[in-house]
BALOBA-1460 file (C-alpha; in Angstrom, 3 decimals):
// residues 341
<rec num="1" residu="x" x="118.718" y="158.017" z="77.646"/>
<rec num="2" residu="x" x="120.851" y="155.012" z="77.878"/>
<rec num="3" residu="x" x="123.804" y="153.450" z="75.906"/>
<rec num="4" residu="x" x="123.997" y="149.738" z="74.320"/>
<rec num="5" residu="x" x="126.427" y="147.305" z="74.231"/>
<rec num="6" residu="x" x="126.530" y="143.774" z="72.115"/>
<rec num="7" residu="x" x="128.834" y="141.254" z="72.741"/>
<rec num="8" residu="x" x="129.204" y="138.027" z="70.920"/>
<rec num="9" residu="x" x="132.142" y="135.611" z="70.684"/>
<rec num="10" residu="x" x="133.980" y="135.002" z="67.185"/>
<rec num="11" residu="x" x="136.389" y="132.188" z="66.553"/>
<rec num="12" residu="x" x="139.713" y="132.151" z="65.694"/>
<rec num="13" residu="x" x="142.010" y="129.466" z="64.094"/>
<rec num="14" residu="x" x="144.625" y="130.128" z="66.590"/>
<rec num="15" residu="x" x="142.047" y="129.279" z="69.294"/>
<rec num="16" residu="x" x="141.431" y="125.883" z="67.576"/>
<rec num="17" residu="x" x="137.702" y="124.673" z="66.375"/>
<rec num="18" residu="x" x="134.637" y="125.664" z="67.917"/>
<rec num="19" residu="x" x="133.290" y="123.298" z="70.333"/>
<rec num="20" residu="x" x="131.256" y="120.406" z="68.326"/>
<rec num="21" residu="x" x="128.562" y="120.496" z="70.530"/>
<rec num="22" residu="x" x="126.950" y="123.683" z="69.443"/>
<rec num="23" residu="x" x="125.235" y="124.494" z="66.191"/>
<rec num="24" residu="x" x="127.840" y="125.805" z="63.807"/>
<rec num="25" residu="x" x="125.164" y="128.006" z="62.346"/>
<rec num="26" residu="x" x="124.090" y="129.787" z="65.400"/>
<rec num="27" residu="x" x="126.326" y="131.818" z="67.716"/>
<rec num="28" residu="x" x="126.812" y="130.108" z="70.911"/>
<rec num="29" residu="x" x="126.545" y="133.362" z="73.496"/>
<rec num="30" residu="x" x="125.040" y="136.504" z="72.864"/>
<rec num="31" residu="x" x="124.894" y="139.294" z="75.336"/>
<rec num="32" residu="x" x="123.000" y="142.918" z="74.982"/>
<rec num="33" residu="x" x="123.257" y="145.647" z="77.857"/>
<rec num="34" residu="x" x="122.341" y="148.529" z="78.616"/>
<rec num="35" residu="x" x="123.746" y="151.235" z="79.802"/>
<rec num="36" residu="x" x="121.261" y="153.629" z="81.669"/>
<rec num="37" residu="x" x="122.159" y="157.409" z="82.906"/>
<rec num="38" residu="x" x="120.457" y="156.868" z="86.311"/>
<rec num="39" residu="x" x="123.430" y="154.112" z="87.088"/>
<rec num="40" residu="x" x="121.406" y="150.876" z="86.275"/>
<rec num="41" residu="x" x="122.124" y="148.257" z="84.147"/>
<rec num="42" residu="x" x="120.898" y="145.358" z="82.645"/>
<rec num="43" residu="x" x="122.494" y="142.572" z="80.713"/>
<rec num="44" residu="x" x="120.006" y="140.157" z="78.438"/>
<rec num="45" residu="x" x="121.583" y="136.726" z="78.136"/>
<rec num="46" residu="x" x="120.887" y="133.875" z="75.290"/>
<rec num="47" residu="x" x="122.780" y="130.692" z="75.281"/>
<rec num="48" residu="x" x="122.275" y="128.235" z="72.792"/>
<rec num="49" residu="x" x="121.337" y="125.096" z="73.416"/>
<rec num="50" residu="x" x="123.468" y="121.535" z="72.711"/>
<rec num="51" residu="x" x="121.728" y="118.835" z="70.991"/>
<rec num="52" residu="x" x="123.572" y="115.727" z="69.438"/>
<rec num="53" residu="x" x="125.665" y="115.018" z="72.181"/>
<rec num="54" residu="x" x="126.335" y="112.017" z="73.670"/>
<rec num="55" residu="x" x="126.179" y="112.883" z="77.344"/>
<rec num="56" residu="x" x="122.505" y="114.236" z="76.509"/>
<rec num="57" residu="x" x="120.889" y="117.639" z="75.448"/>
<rec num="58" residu="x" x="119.979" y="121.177" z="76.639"/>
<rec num="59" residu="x" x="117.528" y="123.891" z="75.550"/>
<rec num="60" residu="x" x="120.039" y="126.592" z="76.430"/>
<rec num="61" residu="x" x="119.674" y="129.702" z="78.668"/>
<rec num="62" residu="x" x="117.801" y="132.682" z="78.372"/>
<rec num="63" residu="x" x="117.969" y="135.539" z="81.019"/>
<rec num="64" residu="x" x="118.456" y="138.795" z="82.009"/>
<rec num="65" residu="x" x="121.264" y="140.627" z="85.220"/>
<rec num="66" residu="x" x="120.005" y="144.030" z="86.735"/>
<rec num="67" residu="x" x="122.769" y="146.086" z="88.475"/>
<rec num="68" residu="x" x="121.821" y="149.316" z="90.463"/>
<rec num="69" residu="x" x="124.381" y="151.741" z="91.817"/>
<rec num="70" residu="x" x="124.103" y="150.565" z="95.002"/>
<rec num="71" residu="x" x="125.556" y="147.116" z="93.809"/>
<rec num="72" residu="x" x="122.506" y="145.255" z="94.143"/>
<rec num="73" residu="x" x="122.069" y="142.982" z="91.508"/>
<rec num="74" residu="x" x="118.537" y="141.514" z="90.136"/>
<rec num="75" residu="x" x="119.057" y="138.544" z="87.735"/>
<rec num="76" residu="x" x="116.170" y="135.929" z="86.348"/>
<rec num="77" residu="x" x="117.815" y="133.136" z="84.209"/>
<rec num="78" residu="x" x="115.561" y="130.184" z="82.678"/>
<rec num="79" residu="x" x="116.566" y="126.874" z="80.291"/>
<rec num="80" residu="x" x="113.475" y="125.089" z="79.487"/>
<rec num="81" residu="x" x="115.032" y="121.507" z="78.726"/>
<rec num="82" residu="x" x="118.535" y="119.829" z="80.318"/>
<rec num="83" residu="x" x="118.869" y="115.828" z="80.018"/>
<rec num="84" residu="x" x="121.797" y="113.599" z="80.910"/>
<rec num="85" residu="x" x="122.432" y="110.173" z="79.801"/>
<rec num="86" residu="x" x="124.356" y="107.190" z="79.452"/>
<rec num="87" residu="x" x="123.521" y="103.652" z="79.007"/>
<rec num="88" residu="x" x="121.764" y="102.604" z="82.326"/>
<rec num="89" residu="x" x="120.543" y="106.060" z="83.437"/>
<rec num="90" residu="x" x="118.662" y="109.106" z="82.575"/>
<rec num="91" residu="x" x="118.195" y="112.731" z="84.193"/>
<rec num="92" residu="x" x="115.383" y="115.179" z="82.537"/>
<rec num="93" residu="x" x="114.823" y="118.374" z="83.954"/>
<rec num="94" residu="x" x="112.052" y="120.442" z="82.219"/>
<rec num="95" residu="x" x="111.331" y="124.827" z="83.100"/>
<rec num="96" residu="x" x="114.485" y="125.749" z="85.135"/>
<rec num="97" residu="x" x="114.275" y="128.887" z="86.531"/>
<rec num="98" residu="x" x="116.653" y="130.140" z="88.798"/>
<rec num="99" residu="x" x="115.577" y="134.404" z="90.193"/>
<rec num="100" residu="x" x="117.105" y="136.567" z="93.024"/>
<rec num="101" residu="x" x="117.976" y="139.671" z="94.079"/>
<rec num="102" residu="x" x="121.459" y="139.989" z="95.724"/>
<rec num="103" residu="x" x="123.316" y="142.867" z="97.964"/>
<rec num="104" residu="x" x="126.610" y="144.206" z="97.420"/>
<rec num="105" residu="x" x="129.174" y="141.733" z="98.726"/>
<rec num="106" residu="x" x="132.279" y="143.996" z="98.642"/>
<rec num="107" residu="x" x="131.477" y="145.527" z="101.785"/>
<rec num="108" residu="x" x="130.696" y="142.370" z="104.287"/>
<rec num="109" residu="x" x="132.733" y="139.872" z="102.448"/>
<rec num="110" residu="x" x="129.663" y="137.617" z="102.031"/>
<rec num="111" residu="x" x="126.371" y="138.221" z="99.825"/>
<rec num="112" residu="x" x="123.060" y="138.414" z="101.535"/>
<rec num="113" residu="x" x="120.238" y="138.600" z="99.388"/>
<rec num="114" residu="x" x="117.026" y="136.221" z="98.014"/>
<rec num="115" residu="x" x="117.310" y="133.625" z="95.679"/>
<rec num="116" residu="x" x="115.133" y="131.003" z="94.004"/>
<rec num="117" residu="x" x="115.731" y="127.509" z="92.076"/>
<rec num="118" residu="x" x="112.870" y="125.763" z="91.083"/>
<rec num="119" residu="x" x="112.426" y="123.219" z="88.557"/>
<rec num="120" residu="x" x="108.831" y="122.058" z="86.895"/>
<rec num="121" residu="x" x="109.389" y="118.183" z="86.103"/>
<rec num="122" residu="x" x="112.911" y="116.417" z="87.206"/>
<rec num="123" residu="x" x="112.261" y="112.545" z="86.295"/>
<rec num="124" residu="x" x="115.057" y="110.115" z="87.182"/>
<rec num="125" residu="x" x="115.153" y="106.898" z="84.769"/>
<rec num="126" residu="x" x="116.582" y="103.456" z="85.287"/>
<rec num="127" residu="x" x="117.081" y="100.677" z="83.363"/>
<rec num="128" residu="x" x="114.133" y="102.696" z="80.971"/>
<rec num="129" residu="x" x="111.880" y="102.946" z="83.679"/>
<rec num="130" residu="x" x="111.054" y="105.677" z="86.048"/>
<rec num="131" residu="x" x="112.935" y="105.608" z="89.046"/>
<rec num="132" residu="x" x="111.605" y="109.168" z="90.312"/>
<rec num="133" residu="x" x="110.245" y="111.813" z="89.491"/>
<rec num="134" residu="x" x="109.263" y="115.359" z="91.279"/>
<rec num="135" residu="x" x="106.513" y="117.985" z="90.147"/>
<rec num="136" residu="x" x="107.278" y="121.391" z="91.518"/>
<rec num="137" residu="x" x="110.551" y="121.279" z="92.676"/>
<rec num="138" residu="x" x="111.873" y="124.228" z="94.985"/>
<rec num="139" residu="x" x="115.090" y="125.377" z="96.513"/>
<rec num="140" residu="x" x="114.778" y="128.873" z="98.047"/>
<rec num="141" residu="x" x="117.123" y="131.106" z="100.485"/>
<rec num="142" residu="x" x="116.572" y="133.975" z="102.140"/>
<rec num="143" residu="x" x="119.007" y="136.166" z="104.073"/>
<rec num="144" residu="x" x="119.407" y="139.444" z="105.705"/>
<rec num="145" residu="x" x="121.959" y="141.767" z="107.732"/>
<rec num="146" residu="x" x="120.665" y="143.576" z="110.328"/>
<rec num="147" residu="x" x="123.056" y="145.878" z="112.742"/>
<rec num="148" residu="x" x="125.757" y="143.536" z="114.383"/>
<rec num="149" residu="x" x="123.525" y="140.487" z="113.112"/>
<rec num="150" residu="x" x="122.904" y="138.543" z="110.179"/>
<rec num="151" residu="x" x="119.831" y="135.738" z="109.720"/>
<rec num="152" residu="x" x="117.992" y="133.643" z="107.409"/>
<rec num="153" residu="x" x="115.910" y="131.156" z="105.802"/>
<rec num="154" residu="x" x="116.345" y="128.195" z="103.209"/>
<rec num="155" residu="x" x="113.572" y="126.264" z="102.052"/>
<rec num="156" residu="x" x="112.891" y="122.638" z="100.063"/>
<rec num="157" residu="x" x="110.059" y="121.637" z="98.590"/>
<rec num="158" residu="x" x="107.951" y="120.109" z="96.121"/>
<rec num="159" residu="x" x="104.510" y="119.498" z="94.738"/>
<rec num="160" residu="x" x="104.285" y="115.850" z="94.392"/>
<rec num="161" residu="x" x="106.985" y="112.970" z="94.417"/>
<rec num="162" residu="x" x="106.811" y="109.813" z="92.896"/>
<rec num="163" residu="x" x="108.572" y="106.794" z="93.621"/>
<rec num="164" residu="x" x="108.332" y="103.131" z="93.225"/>
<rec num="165" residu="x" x="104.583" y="103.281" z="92.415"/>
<rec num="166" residu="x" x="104.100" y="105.487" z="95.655"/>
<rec num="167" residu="x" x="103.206" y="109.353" z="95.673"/>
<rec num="168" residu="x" x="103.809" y="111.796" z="98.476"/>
<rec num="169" residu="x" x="102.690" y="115.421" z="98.108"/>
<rec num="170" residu="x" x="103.530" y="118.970" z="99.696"/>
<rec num="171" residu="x" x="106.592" y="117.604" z="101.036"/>
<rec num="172" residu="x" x="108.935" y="120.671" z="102.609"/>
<rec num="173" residu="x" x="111.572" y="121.455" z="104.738"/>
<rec num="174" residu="x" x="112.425" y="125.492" z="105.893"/>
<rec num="175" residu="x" x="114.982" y="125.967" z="108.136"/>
<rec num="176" residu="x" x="115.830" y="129.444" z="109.708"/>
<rec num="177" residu="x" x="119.346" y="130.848" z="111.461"/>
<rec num="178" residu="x" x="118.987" y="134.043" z="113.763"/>
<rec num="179" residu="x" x="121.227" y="136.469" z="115.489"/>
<rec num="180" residu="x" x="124.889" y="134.998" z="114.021"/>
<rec num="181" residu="x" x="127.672" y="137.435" z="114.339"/>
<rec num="182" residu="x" x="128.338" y="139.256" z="110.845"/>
<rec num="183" residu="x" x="131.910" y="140.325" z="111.475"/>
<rec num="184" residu="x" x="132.502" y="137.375" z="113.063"/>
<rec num="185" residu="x" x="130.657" y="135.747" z="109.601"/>
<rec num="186" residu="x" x="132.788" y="137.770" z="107.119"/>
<rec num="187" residu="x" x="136.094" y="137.378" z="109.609"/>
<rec num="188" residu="x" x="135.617" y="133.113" z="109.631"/>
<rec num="189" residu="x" x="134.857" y="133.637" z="105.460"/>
<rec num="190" residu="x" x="138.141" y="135.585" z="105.033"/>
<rec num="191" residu="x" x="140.603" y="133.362" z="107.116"/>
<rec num="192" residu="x" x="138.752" y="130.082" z="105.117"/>
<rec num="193" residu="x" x="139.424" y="131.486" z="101.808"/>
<rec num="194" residu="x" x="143.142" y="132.150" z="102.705"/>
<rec num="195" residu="x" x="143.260" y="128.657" z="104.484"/>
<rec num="196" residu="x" x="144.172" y="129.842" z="107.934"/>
<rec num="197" residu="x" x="141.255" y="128.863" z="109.722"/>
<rec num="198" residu="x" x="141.894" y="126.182" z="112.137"/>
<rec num="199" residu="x" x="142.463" y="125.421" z="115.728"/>
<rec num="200" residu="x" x="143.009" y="128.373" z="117.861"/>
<rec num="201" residu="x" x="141.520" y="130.611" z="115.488"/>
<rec num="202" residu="x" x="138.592" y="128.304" z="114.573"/>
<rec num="203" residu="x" x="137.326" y="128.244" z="118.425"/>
<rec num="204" residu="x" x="138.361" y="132.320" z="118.848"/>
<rec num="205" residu="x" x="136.004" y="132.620" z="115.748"/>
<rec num="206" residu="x" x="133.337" y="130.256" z="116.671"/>
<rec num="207" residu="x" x="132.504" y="132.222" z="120.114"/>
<rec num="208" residu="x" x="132.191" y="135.554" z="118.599"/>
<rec num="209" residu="x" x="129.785" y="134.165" z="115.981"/>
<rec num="210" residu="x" x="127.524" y="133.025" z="118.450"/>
<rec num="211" residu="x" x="127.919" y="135.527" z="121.226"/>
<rec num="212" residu="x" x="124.572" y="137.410" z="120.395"/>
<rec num="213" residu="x" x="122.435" y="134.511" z="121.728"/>
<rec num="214" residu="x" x="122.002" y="132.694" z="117.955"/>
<rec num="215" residu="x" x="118.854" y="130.064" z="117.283"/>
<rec num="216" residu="x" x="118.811" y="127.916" z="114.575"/>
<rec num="217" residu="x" x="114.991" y="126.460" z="114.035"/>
<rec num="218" residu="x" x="113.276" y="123.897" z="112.052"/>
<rec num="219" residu="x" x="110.405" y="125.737" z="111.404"/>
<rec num="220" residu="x" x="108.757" y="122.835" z="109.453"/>
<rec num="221" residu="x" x="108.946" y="119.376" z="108.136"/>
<rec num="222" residu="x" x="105.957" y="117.870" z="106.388"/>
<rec num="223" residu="x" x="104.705" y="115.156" z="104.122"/>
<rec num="224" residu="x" x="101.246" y="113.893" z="102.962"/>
<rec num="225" residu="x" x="100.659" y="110.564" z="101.403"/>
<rec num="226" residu="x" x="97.620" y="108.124" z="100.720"/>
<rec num="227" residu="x" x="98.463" y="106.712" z="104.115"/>
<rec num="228" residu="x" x="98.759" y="109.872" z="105.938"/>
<rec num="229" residu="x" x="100.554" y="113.135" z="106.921"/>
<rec num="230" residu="x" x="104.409" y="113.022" z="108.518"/>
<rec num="231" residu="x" x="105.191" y="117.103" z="110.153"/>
<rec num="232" residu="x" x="107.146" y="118.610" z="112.901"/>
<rec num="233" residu="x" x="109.471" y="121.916" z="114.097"/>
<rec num="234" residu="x" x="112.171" y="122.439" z="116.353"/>
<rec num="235" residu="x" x="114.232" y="125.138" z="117.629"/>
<rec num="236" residu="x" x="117.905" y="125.156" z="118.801"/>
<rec num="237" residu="x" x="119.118" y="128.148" z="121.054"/>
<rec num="238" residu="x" x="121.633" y="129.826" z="122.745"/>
<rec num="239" residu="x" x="121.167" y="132.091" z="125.772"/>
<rec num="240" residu="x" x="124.216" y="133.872" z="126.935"/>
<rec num="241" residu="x" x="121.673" y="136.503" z="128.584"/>
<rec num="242" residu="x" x="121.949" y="135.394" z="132.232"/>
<rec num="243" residu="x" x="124.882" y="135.312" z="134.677"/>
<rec num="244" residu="x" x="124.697" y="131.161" z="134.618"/>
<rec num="245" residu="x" x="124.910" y="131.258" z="130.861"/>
<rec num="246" residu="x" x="128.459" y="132.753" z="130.604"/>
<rec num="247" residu="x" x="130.018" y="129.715" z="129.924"/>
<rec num="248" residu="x" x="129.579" y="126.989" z="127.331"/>
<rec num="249" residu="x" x="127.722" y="124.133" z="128.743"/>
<rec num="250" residu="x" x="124.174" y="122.724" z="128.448"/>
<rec num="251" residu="x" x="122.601" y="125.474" z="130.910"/>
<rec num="252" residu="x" x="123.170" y="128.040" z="127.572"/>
<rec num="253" residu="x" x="121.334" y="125.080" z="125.238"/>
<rec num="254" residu="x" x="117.960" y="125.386" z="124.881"/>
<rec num="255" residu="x" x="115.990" y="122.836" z="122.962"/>
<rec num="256" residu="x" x="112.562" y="121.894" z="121.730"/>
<rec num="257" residu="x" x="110.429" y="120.511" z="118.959"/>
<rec num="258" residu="x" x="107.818" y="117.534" z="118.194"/>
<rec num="259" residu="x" x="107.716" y="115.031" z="115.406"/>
<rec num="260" residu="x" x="104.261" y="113.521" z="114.171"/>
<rec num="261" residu="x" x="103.236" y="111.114" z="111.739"/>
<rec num="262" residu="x" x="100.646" y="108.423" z="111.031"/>
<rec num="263" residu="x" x="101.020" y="105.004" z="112.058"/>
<rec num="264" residu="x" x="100.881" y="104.099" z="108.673"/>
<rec num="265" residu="x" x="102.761" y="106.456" z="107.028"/>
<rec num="266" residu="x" x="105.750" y="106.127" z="109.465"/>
<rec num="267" residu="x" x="104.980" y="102.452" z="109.008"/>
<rec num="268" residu="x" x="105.784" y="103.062" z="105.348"/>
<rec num="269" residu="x" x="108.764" y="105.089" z="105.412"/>
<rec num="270" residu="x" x="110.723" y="102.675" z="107.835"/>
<rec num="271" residu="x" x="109.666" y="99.895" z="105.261"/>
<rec num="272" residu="x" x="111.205" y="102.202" z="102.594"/>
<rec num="273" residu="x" x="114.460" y="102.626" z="104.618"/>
<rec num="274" residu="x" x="114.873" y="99.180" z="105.315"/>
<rec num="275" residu="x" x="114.559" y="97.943" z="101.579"/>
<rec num="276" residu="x" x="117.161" y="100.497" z="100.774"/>
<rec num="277" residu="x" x="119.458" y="99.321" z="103.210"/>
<rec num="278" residu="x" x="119.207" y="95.795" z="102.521"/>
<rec num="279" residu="x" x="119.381" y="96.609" z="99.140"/>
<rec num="280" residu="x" x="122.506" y="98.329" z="99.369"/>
<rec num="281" residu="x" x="123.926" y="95.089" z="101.292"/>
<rec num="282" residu="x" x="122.652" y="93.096" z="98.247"/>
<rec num="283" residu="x" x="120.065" y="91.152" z="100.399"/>
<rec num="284" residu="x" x="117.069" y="91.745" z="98.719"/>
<rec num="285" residu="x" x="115.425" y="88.522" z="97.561"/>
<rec num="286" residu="x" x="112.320" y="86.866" z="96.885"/>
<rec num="287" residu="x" x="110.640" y="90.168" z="96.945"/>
<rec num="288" residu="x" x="106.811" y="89.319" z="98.497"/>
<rec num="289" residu="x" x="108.365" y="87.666" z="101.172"/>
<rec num="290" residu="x" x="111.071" y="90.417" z="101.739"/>
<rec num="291" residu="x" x="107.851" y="92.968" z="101.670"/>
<rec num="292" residu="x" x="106.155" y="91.471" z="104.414"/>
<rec num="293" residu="x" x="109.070" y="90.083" z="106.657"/>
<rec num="294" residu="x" x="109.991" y="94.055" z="106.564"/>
<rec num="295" residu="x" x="106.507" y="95.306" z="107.398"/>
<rec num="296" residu="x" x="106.486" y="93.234" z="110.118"/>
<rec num="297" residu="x" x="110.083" y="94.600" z="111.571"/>
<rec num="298" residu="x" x="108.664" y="98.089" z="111.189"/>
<rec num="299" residu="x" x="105.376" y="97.513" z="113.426"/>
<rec num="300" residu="x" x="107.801" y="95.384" z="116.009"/>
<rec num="301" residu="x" x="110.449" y="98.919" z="115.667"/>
<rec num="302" residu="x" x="107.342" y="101.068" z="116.410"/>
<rec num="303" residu="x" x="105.869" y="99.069" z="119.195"/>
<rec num="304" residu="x" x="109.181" y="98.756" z="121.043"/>
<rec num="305" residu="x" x="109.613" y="102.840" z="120.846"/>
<rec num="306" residu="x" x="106.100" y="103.160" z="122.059"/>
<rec num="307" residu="x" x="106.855" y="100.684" z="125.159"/>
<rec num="308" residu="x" x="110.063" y="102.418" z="125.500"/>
<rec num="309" residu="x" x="108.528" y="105.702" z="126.031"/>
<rec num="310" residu="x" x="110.024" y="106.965" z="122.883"/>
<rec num="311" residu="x" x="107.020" y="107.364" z="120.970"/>
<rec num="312" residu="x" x="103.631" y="108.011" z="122.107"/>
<rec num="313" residu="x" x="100.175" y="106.945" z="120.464"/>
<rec num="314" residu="x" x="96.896" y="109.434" z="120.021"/>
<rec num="315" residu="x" x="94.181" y="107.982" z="117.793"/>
<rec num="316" residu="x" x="96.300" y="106.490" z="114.743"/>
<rec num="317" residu="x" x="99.130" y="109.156" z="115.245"/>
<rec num="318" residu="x" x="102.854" y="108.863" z="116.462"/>
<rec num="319" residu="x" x="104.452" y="111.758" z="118.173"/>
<rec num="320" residu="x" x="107.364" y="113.018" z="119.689"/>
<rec num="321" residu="x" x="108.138" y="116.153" z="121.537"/>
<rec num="322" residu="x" x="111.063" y="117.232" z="123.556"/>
<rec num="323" residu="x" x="112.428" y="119.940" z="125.454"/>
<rec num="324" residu="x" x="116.046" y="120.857" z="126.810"/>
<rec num="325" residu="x" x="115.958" y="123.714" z="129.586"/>
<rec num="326" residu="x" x="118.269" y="124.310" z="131.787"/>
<rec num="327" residu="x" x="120.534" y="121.239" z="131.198"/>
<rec num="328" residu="x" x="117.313" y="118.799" z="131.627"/>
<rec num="329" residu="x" x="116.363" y="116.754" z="129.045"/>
<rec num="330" residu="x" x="112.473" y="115.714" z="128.195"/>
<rec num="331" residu="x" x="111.164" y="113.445" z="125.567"/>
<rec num="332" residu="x" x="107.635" y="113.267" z="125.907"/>
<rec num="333" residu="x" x="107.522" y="114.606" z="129.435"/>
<rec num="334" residu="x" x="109.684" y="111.866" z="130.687"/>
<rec num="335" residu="x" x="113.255" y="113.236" z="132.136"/>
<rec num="336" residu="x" x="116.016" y="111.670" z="130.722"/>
<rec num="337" residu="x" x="119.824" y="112.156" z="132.045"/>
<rec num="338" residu="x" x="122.471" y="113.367" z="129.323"/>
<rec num="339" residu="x" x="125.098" y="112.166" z="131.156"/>
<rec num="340" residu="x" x="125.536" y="108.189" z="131.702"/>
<rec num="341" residu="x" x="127.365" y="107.781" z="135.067"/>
């Protein structure tokens, strides 16, 4: 019990030539849905691919959109091959796959909804050799409306990463965002689209989004290498629940969180940094000597947070952790002022 439509494109002299960077024998789009009695829908997708081209090559697009009458909308799309080039450079991506599920936006003003990007090889080429290249690459988002409230996740990841002869694995970031104000959210989308969000209406705006007590979190940072493990969380609140938290200032703020890594890993990473930046200031030179003249700033960087109180040493571990309560500040269960008088 359902209907079918096709849909392919057809040129036309008075729309000019076809684009020369698709197969003349094959027709660039095709599109097939179907129409279903029970309301639903769904639209299969095939885009042909581009080969020949001087700015590179891709596979093309194969996919499918599921609409249901209560305008949620189900799509999967995947392109197994996309490269760009020029002289100097090269991007491959291999198995792009981008799935979700999506809510009816006509109603809110915003979407809210699940939705996946993930990517099986992305290799980065300079000069002809490798300059990068992830395994298991994942962007994912999460979000949800509930009552007066809207919340949600994103999340960044990937298998393995490697980079200048060095490999890091499980490496991920997920943050989270709790108890925003939706009309406020679909109000400050409205006025932005139309251009007429600024000033007055900007800090008007700004209050009611955050006047259910919001919290935006870190839920956790990690990274795992030959020389050791790098992870942390934090949490950023607001509490507008008690009588001293009426009015914006830091008794509202709450804070806390930890940061933890190996000596030699965070070691490592500050070594990384600091070739980058020199690099980028074009004083890289006589690279041995660079290496360990930069190894050496790193431990002296390290030692002086550790002396300072900044850092703190268990076993062959670096930490971190902080808390802001009631306008005090801790780091590491030292109070520190916010205010410099």
């Amino acid at each position: 019990r359902h209907a079918r439509i096709y849909t392919t494109p057809v040129s036309s002299e008075s729309l000019g030539p076809p684009v020369s960077w698709f197969n003349p024998t094959q027709v660039p789009i095709e599109i097939v849905t179907t129409l279903m009695l029970n309301g639903k829908t769904r639209s299969s997708i095939r885009f042909v691919g581009v080969e020949g081209s001087s700015w590179g090559q891709w596979s093309g697009v194969n996919g499918f959109f599921d609409t249901a009458p209560n305008g949620r909308v189900h799509f999967s799309i995947h392109s197994p091959l996309f490269m760009l080039s020029d002289e100097d450079r090269r991007l491959e991506a291999h198995s792009i796959r981008l799935t979700g599920e999506l809510g009816d936006p006509s109603e809110a003003g915003y979407i809210v909804g699940d939705m996946v990007f993930e990517i099986g090889r992305l290799q980065i080429d300079e000069a002809g050799s490798p300059l990068a290249v992830f395994d298991g690459l994942r962007f994912a988002s999460s979000s949800h409306r509930d009552a007066e409230m809207i919340g949600g996740t994103f999340d960044f990841g990937f298998d393995e990463l490697a980079i200048d002869g060095e490999s890091y694995r499980d490496g991920r970031l997920s943050l989270a965002f709790e108890r925003f104000d939706a009309a406020a959210l679909a109000l400050m989308l409205k006025l932005a689209w139309a251009d007429e969000l600024g000033g007055l209406a900007l800090f008007t705006n700004t209050l009611a989004l955050i006047r259910h007590s919001p919290a935006l979190s870190l839920e956790q940072i990690q990274l795992t290498s030959s020389a050791g493990r790098f992870e942390g969380r934090a949490k950023v609140a607001l509490d507008f629940t008690t009588q001293a938290g009426q009015a914006l200032d830091l008794s509202v703020l709450q804070v806390d969180g930890y940061l933890a890594s190996s000596l030699a890993l965070l070691e490592s990473l500050l070594v990384r940094g600091l070739r980058v930046q020199l690099a980028r200031d074009g004083l890289v030179e006589g690279v041995d000597y660079q290496d360990k003249q930069l190894h050496e700033l790193a431990r002296e960087q390290i030692a002086g947070a550790i002396n300072m109180g900044w850092l703190k040493e268990q076993g062959d571990t670096v930490l971190i952790d902080f808390e802001l309560i009631g306008g005090q500040l801790r780091v590491n269960g030292m109070p520190l002022s916010l205010i410099q008088r």
